[in-house]
N, C-alpha and C positions, 0 to 999 in steps of 0.2 A: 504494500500500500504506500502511495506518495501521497505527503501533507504539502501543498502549495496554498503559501500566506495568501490571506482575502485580503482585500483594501475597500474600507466603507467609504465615500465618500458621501457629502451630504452637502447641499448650500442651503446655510444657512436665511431664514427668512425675513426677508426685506424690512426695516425698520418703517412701520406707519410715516412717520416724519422725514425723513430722508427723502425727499422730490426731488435730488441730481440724478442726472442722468448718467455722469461718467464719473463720479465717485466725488466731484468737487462741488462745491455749490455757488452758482452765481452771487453777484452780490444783493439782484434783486431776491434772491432767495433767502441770502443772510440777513437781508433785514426783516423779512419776516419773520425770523429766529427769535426766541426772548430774550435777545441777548445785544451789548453795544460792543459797537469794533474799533480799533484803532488800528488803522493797517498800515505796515510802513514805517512806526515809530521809532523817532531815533531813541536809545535808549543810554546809548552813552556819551550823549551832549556832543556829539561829529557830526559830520556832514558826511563820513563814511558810509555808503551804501552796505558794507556787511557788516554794520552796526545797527540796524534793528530788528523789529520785531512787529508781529501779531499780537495784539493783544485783545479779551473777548473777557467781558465779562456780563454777567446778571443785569439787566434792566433794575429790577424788584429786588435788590439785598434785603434779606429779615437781618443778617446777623454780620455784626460785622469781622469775623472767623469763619471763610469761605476753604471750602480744601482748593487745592491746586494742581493741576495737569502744565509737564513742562515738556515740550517736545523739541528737540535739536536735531537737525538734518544737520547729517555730514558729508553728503555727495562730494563726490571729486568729479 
């Protein structure tokens, strides 16, 4: 008898709220988000373009101790 491994695969299903089509979201889309954006921000007082950032936060803060999501691309 031969055991040859299964592979399940499964996609996962579509998040209600996610209306991109290609995984990004326009910006007409972002703002219908409940959320405000600052895109482009320079963050460390330059004029260097690989000195900023996105930043998104809460419309509606209840509290002012939000958790945080920090994401860093490093493409070459």
């Amino acid at each position: 008898m031969t055991l040859v491994p299964a592979v399940a695969t499964a996609q996962p299903k579509a998040d209600e709220r996610d209306r991109s089509k290609g995984g990004a979201m326009t910006l007409a889309e972002l703002r219908q988000e409940p959320v405000t954006s600052r895109l482009d921000f320079p963050f460390a007082g330059t004029d260097n373009p690989r000195r900023r950032l996105d930043l998104y936060l809460p419309r509606d803060r209840k509290s002012a101790k939000l958790p945080v999501i920090v994401f860093v691309h490093s493409g070459g």
